[in-house]
C-alpha positions as a Markdown table, in Angstrom:
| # | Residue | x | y | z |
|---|---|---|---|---|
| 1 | Unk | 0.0 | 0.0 | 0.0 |
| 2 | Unk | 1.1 | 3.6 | -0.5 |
| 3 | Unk | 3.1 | 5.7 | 2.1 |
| 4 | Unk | 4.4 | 8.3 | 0.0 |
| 5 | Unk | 3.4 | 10.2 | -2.8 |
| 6 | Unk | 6.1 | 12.3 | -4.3 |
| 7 | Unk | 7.7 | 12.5 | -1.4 |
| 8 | Unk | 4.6 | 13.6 | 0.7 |
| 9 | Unk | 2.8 | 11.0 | 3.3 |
| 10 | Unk | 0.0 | 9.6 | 1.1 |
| 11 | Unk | -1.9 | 9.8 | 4.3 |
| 12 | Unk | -2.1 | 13.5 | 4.0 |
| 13 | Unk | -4.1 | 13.2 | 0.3 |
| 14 | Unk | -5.7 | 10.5 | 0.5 |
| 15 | Unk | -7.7 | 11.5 | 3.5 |
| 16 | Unk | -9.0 | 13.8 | 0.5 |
| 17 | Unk | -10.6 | 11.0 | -1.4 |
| 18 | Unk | -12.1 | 9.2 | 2.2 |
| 19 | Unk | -13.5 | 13.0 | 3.0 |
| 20 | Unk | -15.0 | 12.6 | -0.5 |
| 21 | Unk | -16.3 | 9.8 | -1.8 |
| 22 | Unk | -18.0 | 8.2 | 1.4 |
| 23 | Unk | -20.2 | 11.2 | 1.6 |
| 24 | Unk | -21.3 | 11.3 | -2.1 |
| 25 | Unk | -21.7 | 7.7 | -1.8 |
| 26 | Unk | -23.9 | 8.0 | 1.5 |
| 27 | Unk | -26.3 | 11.0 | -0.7 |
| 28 | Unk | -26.7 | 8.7 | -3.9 |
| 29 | Unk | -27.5 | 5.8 | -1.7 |
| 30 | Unk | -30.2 | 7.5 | 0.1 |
| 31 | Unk | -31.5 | 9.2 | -3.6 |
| 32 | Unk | -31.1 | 5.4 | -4.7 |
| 33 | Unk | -33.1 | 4.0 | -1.9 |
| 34 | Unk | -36.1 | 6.6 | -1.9 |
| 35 | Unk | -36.2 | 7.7 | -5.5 |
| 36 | Unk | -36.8 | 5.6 | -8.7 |
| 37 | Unk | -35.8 | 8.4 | -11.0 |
| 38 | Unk | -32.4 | 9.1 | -9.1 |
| 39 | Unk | -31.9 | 4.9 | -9.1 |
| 40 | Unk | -32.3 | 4.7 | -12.4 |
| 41 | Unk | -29.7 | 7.5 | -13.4 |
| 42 | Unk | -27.1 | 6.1 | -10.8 |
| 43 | Unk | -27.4 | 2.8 | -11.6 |
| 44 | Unk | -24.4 | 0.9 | -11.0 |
| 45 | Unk | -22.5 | 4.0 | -10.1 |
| 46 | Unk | -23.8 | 3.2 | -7.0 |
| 47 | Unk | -21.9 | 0.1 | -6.2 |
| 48 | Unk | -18.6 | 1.0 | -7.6 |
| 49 | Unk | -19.0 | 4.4 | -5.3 |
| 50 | Unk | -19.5 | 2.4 | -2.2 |
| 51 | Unk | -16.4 | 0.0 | -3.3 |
| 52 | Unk | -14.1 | 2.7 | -3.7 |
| 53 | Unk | -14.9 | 4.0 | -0.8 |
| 54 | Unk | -14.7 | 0.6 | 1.3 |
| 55 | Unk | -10.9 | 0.2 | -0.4 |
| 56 | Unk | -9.9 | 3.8 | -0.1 |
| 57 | Unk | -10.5 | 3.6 | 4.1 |
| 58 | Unk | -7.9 | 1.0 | 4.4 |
| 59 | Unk | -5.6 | 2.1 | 2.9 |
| 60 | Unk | -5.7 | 5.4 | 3.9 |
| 61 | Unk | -5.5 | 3.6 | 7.4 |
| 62 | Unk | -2.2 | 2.4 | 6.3 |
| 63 | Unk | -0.5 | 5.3 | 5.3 |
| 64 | Unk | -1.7 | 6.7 | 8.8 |
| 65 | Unk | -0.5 | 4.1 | 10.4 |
| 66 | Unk | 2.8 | 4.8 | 8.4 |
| 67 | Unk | 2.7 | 8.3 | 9.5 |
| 68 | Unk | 2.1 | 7.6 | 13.0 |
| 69 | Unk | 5.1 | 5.4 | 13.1 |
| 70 | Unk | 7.6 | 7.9 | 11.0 |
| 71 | Unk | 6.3 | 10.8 | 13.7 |
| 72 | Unk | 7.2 | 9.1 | 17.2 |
| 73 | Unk | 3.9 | 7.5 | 17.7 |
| 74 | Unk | 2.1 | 10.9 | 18.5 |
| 75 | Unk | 0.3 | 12.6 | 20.6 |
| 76 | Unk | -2.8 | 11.5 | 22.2 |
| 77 | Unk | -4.5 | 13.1 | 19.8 |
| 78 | Unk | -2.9 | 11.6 | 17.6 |
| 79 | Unk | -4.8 | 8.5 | 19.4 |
| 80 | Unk | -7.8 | 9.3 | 19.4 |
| 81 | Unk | -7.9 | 9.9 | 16.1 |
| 82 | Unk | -6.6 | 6.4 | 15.3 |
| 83 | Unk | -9.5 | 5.3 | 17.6 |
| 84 | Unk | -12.0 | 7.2 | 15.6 |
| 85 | Unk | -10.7 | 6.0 | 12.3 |
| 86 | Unk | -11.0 | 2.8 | 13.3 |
| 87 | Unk | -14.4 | 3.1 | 13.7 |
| 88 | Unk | -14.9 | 3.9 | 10.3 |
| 89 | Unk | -14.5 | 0.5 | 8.7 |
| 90 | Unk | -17.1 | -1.3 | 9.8 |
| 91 | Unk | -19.4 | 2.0 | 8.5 |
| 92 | Unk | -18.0 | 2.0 | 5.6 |
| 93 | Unk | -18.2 | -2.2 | 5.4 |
| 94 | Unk | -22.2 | -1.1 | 5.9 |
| 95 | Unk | -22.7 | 1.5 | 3.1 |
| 96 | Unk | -21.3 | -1.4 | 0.8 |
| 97 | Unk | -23.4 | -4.0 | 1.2 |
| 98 | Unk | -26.3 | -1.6 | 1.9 |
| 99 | Unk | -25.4 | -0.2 | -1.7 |
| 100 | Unk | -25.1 | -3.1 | -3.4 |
| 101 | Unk | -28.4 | -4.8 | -2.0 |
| 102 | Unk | -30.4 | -1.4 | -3.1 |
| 103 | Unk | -28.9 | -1.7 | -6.8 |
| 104 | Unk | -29.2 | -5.1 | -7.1 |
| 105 | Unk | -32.4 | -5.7 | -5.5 |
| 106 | Unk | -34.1 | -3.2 | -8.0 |
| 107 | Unk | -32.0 | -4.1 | -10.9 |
| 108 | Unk | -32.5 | -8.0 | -10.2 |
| 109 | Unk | -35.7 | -8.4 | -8.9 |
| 110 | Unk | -38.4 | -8.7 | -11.3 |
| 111 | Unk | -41.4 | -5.9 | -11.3 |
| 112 | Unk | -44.0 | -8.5 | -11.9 |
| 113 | Unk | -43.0 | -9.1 | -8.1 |
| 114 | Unk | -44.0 | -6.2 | -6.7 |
| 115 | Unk | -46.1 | -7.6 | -4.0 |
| 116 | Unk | -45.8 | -6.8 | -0.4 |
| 117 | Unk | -42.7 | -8.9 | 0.3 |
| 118 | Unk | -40.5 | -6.7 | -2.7 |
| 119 | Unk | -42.3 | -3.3 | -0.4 |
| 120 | Unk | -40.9 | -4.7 | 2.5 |
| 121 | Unk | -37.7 | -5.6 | 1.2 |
| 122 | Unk | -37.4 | -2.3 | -0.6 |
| 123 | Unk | -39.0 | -0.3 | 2.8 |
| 124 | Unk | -36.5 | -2.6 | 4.8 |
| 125 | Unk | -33.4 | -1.5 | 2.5 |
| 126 | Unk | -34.7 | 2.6 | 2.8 |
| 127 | Unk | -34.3 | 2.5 | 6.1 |
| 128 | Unk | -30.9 | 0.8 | 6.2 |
| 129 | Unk | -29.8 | 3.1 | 3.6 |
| 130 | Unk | -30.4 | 6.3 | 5.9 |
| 131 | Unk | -29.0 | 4.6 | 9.0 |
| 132 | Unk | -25.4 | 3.5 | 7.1 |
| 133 | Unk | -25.4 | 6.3 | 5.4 |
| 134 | Unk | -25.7 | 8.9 | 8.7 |
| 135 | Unk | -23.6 | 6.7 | 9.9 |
| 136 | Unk | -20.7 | 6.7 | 7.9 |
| 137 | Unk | -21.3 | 10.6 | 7.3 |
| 138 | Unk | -20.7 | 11.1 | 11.1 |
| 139 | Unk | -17.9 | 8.5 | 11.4 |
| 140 | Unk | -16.0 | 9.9 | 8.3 |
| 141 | Unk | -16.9 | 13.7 | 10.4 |
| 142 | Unk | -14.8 | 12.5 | 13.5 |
| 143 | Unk | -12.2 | 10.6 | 12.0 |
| 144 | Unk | -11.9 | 14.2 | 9.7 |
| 145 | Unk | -12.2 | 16.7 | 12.9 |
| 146 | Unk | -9.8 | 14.4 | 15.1 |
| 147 | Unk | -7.0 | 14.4 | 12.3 |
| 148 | Unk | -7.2 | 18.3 | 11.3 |
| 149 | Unk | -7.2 | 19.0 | 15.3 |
| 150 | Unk | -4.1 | 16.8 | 16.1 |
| 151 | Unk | -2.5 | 18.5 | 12.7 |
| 152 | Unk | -3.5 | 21.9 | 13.4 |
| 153 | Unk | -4.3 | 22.3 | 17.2 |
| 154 | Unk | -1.7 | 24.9 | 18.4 |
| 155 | Unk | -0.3 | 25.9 | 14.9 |
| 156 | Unk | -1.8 | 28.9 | 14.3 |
| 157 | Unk | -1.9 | 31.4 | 17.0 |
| 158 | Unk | -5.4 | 32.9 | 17.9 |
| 159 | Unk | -5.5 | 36.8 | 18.0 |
């Protein structure tokens, strides 16, 4: 996996693409989920959204892990940051599977079966889809406000 990137810690830009995609992927989900129009136009954007985003968290992990190691370990928040970002895998583990059962379930499953056991199935999914996709939103949020604290806390002097 990467560390550097022309010389720079990889962490450092790819936090960029986490910060991202997993929000874009948590708003089409939730258009996907509610609104057959916006389905339709995402499509299978959908699922290769929520992969990328599932890869990219690792990874970026990595190279933070990398970081933490070329910097002395850190400060403690430094820590907590790690903590938080931890937390974000299983989120973003969430908005994939969630994202690929709402395209495939309405690209797969017949109309003709549109009884009450495809509504509850489709209701079922909606309300997944909002709660992995506030989810993730928030985790992605504190793993984001951790890191720019630890970077930036004490850096610039307040007037």
């Amino acid at each position: 996996m990467p560390t550097e990137i022309n010389g720079l810690p990889a962490h450092v830009l790819l936090v960029h693409f986490v910060v991202v995609m997993i929000p874009i992927t948590a708003l089409m989900l939730v258009a996907s989920a509610f609104w057959p129009n916006a389905r339709h136009r995402i499509g299978v954007v959908l699922p290769i959204a929520a992969l990328l985003s599932l890869i990219s968290v690792p990874v970026t992990a990595n190279a933070g892990d990398w970081l933490r190691q070329r910097m002395g370990g850190g400060s403690p928040q430094v820590a907590q940051h790690a903590h938080f970002a931890d937390q974000l895998l299983p989120w973003t583990i969430g908005l994939f599977v969630v994202s690929v059962a709402v395209w495939a379930v309405h690209r797969f499953v017949p109309a003709a079966r549109s009884g009450s056991s495809k509504t509850a199935l489709t209701v079922g999914l909606a309300v997944l889809a909002v709660v992995v996709a506030v989810g993730s939103v928030y985790a992605t949020y504190r793993v984001g406000d951790s890191g720019a604290k630890a970077a930036w806390d004490g850096v610039i002097a307040a007037e």
